[in-house]
Structures are given as C-alpha cells and as structure tokens.
Chimera marker file (.cmm) of the C-alpha trace (Angstrom):
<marker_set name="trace">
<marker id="1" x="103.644" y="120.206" z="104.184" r="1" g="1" b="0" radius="0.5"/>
<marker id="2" x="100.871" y="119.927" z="101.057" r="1" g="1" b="0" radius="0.5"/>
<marker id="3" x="103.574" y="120.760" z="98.600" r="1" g="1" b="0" radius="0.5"/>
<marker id="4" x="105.093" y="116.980" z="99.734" r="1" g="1" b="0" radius="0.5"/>
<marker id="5" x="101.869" y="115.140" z="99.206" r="1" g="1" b="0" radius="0.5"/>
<marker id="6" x="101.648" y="117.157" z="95.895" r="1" g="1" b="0" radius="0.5"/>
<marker id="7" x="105.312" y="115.676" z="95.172" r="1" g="1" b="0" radius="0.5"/>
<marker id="8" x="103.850" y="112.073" z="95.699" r="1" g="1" b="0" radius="0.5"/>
<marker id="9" x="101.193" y="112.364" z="94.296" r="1" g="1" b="0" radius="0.5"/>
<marker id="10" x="103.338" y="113.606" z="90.699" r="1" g="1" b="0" radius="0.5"/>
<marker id="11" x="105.008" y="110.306" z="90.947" r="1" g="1" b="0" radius="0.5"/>
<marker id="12" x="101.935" y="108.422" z="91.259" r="1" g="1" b="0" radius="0.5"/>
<marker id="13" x="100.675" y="109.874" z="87.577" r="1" g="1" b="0" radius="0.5"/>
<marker id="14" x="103.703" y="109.777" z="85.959" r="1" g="1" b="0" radius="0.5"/>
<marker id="15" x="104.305" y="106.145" z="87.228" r="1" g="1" b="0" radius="0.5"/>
<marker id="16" x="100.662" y="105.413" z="85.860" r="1" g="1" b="0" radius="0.5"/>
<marker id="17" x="101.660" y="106.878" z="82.494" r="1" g="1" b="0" radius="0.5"/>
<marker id="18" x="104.382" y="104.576" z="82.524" r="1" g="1" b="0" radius="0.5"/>
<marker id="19" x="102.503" y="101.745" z="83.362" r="1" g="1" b="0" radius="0.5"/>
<marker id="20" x="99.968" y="102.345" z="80.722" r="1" g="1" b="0" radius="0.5"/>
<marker id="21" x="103.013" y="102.683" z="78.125" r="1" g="1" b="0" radius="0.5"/>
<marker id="22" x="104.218" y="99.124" z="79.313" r="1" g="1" b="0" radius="0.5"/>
<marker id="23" x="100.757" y="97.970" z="78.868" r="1" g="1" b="0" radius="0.5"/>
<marker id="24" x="100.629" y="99.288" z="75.031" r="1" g="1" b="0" radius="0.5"/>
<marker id="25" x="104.200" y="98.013" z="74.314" r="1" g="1" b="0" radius="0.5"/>
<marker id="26" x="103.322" y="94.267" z="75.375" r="1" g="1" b="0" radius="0.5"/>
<marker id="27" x="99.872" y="94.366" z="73.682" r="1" g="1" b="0" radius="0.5"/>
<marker id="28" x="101.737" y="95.311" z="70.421" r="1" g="1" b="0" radius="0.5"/>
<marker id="29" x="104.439" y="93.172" z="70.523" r="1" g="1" b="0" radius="0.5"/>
<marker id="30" x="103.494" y="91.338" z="67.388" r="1" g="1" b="0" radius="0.5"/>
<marker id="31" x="102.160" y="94.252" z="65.794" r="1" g="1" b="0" radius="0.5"/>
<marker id="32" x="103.443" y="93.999" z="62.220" r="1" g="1" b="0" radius="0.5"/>
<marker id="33" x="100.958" y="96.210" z="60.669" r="1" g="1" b="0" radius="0.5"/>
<marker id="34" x="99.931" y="99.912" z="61.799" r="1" g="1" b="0" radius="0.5"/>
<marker id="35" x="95.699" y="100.864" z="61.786" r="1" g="1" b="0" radius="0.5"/>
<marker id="36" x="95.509" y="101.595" z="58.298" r="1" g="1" b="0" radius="0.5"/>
<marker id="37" x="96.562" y="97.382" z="57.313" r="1" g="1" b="0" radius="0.5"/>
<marker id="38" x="99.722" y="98.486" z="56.154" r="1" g="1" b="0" radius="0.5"/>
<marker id="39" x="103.038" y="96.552" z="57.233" r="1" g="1" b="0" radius="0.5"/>
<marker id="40" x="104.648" y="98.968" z="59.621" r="1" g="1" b="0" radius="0.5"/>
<marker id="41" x="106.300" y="96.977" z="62.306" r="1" g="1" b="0" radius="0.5"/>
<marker id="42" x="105.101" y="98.823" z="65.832" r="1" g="1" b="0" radius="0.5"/>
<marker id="43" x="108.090" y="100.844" z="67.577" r="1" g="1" b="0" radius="0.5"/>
<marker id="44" x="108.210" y="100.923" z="71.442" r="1" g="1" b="0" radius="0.5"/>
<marker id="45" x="107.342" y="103.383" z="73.583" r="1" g="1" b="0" radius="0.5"/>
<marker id="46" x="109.423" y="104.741" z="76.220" r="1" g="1" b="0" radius="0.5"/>
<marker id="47" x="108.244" y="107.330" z="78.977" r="1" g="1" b="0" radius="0.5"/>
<marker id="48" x="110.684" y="110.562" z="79.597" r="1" g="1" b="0" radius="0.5"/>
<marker id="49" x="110.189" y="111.298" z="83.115" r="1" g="1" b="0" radius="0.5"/>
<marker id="50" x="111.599" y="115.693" z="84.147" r="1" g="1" b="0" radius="0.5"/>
<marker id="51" x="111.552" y="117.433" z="87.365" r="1" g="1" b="0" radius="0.5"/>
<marker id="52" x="109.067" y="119.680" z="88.626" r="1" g="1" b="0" radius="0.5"/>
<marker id="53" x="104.994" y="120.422" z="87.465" r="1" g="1" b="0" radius="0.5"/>
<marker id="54" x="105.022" y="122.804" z="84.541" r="1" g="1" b="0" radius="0.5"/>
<marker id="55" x="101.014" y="123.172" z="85.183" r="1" g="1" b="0" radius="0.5"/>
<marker id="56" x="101.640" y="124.468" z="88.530" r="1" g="1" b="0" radius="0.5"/>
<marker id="57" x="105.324" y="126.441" z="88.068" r="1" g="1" b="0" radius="0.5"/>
<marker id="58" x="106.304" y="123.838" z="91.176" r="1" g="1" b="0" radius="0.5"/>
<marker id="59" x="110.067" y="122.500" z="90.551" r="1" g="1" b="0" radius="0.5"/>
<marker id="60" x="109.297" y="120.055" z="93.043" r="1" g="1" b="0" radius="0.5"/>
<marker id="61" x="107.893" y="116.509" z="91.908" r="1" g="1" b="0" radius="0.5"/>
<marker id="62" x="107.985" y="114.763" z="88.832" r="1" g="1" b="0" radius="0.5"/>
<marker id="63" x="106.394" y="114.958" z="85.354" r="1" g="1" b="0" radius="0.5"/>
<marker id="64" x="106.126" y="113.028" z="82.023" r="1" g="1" b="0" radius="0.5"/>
<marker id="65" x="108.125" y="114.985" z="79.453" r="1" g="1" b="0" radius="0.5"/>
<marker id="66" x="107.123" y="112.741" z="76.478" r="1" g="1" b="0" radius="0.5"/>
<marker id="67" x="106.554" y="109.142" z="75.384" r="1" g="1" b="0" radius="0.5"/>
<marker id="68" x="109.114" y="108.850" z="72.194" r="1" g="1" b="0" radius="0.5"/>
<marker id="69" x="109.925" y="106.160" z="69.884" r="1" g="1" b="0" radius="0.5"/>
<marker id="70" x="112.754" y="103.533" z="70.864" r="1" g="1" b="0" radius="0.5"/>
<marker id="71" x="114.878" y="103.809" z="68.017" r="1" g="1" b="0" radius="0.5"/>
<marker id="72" x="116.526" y="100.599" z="68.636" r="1" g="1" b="0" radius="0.5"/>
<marker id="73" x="116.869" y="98.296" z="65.510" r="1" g="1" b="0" radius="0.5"/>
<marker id="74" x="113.856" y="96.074" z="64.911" r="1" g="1" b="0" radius="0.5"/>
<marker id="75" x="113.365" y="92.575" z="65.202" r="1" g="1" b="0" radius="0.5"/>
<marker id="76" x="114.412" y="90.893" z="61.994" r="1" g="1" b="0" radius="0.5"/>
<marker id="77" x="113.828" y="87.473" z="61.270" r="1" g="1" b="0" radius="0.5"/>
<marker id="78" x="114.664" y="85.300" z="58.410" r="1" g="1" b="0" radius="0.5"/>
<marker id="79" x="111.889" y="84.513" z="56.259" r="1" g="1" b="0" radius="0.5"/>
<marker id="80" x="112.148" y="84.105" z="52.995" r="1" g="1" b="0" radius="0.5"/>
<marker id="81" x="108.987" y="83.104" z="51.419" r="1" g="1" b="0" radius="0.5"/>
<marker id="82" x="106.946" y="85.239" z="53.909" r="1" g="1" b="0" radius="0.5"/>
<marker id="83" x="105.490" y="88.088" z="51.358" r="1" g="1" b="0" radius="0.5"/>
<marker id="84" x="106.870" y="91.272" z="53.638" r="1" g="1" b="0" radius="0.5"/>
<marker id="85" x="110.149" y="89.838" z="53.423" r="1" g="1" b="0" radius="0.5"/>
<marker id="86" x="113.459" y="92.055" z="51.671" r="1" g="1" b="0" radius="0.5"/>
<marker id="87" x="115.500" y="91.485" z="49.401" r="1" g="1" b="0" radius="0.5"/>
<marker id="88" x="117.976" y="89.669" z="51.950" r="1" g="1" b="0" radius="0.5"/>
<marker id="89" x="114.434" y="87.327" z="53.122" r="1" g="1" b="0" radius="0.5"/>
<marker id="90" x="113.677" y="88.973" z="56.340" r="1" g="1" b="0" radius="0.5"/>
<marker id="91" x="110.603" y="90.172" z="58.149" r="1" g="1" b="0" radius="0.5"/>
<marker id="92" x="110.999" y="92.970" z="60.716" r="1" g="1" b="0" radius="0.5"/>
<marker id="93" x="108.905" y="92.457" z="63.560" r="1" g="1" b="0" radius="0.5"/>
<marker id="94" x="108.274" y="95.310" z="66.906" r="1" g="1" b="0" radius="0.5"/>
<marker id="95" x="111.312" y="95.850" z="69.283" r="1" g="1" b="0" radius="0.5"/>
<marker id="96" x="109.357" y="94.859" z="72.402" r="1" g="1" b="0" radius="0.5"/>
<marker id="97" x="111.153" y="92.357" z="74.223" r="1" g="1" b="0" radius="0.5"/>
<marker id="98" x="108.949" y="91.237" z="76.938" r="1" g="1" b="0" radius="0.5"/>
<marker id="99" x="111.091" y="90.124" z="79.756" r="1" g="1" b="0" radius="0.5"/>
<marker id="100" x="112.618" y="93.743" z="79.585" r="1" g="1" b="0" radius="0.5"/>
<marker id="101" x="109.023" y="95.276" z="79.534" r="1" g="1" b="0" radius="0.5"/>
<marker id="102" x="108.068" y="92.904" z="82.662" r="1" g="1" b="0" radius="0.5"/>
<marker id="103" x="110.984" y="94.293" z="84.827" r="1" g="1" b="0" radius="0.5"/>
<marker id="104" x="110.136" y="97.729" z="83.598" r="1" g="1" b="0" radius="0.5"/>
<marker id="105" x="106.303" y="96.915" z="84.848" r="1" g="1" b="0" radius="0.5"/>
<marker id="106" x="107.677" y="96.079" z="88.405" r="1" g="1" b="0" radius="0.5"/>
<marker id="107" x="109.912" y="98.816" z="88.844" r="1" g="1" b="0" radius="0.5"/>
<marker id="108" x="106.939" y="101.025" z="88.065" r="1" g="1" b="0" radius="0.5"/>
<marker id="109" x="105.220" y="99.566" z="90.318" r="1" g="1" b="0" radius="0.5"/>
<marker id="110" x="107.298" y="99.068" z="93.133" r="1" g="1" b="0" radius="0.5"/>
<marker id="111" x="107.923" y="103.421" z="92.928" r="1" g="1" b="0" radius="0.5"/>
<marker id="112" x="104.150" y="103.745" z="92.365" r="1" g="1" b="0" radius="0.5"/>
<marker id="113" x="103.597" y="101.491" z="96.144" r="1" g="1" b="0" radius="0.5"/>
<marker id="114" x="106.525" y="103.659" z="97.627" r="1" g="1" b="0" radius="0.5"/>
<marker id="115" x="104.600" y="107.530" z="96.829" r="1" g="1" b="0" radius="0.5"/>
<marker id="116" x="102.083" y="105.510" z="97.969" r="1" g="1" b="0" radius="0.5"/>
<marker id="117" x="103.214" y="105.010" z="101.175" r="1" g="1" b="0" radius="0.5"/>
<marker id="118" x="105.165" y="108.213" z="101.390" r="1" g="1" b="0" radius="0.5"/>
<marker id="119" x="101.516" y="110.146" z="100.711" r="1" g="1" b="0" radius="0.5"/>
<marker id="120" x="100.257" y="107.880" z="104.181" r="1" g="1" b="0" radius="0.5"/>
<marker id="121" x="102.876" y="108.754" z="106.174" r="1" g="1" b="0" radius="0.5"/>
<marker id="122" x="102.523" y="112.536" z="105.225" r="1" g="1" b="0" radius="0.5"/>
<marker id="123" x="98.908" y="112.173" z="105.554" r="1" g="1" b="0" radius="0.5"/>
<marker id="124" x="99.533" y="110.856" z="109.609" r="1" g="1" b="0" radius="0.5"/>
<marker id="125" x="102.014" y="113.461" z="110.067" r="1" g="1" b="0" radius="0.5"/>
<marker id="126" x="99.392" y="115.877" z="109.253" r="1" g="1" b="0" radius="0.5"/>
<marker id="127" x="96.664" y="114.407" z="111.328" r="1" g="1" b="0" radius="0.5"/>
<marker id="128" x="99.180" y="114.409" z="114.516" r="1" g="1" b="0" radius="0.5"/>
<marker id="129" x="100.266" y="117.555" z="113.597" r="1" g="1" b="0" radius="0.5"/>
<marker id="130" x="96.414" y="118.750" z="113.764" r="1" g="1" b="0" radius="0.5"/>
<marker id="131" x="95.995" y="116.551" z="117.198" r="1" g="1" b="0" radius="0.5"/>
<marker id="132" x="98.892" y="119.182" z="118.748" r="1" g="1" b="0" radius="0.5"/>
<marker id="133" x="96.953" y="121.750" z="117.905" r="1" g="1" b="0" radius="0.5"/>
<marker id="134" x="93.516" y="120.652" z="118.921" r="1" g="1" b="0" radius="0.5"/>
<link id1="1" id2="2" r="1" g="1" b="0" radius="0.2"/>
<link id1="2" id2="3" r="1" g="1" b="0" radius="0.2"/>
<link id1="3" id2="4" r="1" g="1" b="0" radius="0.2"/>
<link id1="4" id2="5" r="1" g="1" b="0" radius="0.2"/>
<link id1="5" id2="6" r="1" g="1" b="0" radius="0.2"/>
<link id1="6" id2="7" r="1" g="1" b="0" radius="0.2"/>
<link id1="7" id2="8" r="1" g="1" b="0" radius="0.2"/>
<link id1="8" id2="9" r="1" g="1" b="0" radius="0.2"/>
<link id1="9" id2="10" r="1" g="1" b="0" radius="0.2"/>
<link id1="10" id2="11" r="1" g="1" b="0" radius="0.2"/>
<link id1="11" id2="12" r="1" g="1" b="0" radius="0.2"/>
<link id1="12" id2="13" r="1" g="1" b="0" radius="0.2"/>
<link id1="13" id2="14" r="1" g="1" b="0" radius="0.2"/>
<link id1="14" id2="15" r="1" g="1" b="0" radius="0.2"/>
<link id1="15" id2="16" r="1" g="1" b="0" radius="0.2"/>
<link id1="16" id2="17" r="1" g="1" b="0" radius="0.2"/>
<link id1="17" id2="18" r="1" g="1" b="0" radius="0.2"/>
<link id1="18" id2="19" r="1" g="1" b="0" radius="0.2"/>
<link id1="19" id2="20" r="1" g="1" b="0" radius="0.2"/>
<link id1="20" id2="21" r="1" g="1" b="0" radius="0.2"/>
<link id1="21" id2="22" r="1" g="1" b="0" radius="0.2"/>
<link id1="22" id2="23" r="1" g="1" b="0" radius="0.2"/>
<link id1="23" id2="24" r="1" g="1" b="0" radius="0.2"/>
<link id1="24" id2="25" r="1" g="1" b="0" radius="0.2"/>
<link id1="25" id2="26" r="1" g="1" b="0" radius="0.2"/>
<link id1="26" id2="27" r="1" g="1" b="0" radius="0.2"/>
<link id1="27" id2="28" r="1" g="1" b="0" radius="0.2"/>
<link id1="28" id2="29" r="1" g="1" b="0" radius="0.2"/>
<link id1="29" id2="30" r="1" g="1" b="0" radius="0.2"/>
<link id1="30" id2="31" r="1" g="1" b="0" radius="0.2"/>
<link id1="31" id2="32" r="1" g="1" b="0" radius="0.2"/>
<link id1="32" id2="33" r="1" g="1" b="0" radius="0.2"/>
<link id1="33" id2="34" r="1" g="1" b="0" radius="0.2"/>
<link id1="34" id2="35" r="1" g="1" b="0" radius="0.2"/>
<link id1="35" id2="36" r="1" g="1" b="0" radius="0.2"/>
<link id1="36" id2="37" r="1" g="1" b="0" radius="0.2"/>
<link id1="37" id2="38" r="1" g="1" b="0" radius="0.2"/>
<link id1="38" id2="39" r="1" g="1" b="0" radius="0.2"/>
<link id1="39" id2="40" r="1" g="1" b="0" radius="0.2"/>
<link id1="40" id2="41" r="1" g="1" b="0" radius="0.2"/>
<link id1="41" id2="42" r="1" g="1" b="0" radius="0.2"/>
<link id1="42" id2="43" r="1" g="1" b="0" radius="0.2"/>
<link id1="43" id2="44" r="1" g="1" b="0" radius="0.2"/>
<link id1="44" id2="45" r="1" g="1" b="0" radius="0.2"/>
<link id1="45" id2="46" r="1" g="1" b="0" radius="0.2"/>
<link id1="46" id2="47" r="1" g="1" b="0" radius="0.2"/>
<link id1="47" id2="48" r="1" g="1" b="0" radius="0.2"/>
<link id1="48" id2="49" r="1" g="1" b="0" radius="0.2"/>
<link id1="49" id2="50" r="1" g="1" b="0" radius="0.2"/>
<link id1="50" id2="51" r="1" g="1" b="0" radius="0.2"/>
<link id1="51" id2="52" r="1" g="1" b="0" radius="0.2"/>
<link id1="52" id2="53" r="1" g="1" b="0" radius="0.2"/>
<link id1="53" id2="54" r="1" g="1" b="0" radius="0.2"/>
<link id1="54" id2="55" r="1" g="1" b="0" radius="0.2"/>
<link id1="55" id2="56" r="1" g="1" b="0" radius="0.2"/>
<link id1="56" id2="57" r="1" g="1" b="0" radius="0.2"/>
<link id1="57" id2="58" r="1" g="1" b="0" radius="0.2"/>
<link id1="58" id2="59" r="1" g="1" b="0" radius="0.2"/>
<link id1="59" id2="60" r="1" g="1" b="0" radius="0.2"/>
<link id1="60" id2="61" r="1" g="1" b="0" radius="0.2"/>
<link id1="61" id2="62" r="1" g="1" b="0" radius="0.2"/>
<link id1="62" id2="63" r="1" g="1" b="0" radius="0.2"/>
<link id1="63" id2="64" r="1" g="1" b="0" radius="0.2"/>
<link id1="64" id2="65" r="1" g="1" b="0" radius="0.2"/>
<link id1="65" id2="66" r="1" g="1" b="0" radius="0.2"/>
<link id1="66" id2="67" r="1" g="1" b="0" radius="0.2"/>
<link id1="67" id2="68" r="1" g="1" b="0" radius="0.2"/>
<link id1="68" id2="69" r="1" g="1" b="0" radius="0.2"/>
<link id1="69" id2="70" r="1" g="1" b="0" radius="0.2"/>
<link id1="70" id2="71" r="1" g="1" b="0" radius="0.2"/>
<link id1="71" id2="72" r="1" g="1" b="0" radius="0.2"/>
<link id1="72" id2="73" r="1" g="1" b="0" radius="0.2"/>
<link id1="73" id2="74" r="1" g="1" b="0" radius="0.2"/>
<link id1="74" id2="75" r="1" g="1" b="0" radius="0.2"/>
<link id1="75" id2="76" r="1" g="1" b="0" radius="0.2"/>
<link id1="76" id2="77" r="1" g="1" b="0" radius="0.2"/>
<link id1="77" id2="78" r="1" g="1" b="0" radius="0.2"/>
<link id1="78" id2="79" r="1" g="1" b="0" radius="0.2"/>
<link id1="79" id2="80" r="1" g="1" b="0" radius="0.2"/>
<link id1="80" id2="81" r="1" g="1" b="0" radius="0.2"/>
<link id1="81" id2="82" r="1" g="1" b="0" radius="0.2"/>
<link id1="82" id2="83" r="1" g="1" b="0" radius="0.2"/>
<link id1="83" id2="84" r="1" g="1" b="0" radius="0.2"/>
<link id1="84" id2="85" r="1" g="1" b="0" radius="0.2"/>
<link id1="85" id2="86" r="1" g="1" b="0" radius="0.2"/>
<link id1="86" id2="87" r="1" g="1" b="0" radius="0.2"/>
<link id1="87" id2="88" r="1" g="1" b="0" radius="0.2"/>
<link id1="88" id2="89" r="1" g="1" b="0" radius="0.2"/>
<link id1="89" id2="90" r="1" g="1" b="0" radius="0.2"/>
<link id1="90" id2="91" r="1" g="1" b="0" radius="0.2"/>
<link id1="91" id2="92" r="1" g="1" b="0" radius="0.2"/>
<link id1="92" id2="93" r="1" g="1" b="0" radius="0.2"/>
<link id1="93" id2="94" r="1" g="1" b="0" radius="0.2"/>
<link id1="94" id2="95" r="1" g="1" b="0" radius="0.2"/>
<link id1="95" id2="96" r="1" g="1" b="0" radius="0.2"/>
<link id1="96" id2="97" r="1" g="1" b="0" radius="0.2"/>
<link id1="97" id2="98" r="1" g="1" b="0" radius="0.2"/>
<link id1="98" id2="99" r="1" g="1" b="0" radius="0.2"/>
<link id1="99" id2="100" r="1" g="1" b="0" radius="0.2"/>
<link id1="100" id2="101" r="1" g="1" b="0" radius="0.2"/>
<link id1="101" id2="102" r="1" g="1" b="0" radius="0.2"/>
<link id1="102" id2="103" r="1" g="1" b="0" radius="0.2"/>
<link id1="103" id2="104" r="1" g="1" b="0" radius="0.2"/>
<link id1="104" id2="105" r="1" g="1" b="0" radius="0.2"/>
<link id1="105" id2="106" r="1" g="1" b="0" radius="0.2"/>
<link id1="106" id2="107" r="1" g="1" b="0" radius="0.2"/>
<link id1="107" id2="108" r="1" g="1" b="0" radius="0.2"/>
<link id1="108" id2="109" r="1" g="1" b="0" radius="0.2"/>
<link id1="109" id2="110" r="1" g="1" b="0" radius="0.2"/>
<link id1="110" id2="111" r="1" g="1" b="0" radius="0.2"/>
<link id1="111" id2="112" r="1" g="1" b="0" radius="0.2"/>
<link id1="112" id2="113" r="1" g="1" b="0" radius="0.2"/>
<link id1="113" id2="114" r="1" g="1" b="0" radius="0.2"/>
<link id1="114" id2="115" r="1" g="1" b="0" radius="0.2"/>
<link id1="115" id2="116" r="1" g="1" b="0" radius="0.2"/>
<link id1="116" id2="117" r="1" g="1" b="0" radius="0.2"/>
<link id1="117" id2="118" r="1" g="1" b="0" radius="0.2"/>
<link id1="118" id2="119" r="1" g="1" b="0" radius="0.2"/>
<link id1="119" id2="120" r="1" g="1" b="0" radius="0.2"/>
<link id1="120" id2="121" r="1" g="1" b="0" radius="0.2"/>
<link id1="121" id2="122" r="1" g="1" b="0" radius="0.2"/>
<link id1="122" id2="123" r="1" g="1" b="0" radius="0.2"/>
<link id1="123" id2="124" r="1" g="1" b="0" radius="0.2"/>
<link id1="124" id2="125" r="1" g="1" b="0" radius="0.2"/>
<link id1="125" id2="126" r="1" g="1" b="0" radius="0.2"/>
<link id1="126" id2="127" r="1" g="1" b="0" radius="0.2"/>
<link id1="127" id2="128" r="1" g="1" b="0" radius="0.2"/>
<link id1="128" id2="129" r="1" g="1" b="0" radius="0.2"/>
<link id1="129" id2="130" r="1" g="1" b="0" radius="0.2"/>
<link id1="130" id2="131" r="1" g="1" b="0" radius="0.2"/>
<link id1="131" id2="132" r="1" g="1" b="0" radius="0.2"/>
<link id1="132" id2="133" r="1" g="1" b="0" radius="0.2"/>
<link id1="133" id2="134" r="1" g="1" b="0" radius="0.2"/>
</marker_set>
C-alpha cells in the first residue's frame, strides 16, 4: 500500500521539475544573449518524463529522464539595421511561445493537484485500514 503513495509522490517531483522548466522557459523568453554577453538566442527546455524510480529499482511511478533542448527553429524576425542581424536582415530570438508554455503550466499543475489528491485518499485508506485493526 506504501509503494502507491511512493507512486504519487514520483509524480509530484517530476511535475515540480516540470514546473520549474516552464518557469525558466518564460523568464528567458527574450533571452538573446547567453551568461557570457554573447548573442546566443536561449533554446527551450522540455522535460522527458520515463517510468519507474531508477534510485530505488521500483518500475512503478514516474521519473524525469532529462530536460533537452527544443530543437524547433528559432524565432526570426526581420531587422535589418539591428547589429545581430544576417546577411538576409534577421534577428533570431528564443523559441518560447508563451501561450504554449501557459497551457503546459496548467496541465502540470492540474496532474500535480490530482497525485495530490490520490496521496489523501491513500493516506485515509491507510488510517481506516489501521482503525480495522485497532
């Protein structure tokens, strides 16, 4: 009966992982140059969820495989006295589209709330369970 809470509770991190991904995508969604002040146009994240816990050999639950790069063209826009601009006059900005980030955000949410409540109703099905016994 644990090993179920243990299953909600996986979703629960990896959902906060994803979250905090969503987070870092929006705050750099106008990120045109990386940490060092060179123009490098920031590259969304995106969260690769796998079955199971690898720390704990369980193949139950969920886990956060990696964060990669969304390879998905950039942002260009035409520009053609900006300095970064190309040959052809544009400026590549991140590939963050907000809306789609914002949907992502409540979807992560909404399964975060629902391991949530799947965690309380294990939780009183152990307390009864321990009431039968007592």
């Amino acid at each position: 009966m644990f090993g179920c809470l243990d299953i909600s509770t996986s979703g629960m991190v990896a959902q906060r992982t994803r979250m905090d991904v969503i987070a870092a995508n929006l705050a750099n969604k106008d990120a045109i140059y990386d940490t060092s002040g060179k123009y490098a146009p920031y590259r969304r994240r995106i969260v690769e969820f796998a079955p199971g816990d690898p720390a704990s050999g369980s193949s139950m639950g969920v886990h956060v495989q990696k964060v990669s790069l969304d390879r998905s063209p950039l942002q260009a826009r035409y520009q053609p006295g900006n300095p970064l601009a190309d040959a052809q006059g544009n400026v590549y900005y991140p590939n963050v589209d907000s809306t789609i980030e914002l949907v992502n955000a409540l979807e992560a949410n909404r399964a975060y709330e629902a391991n949530v409540t799947a965690a309380e109703n294990i939780k009183q099905m152990v307390q009864g369970a321990l009431q039968l016994l007592a």
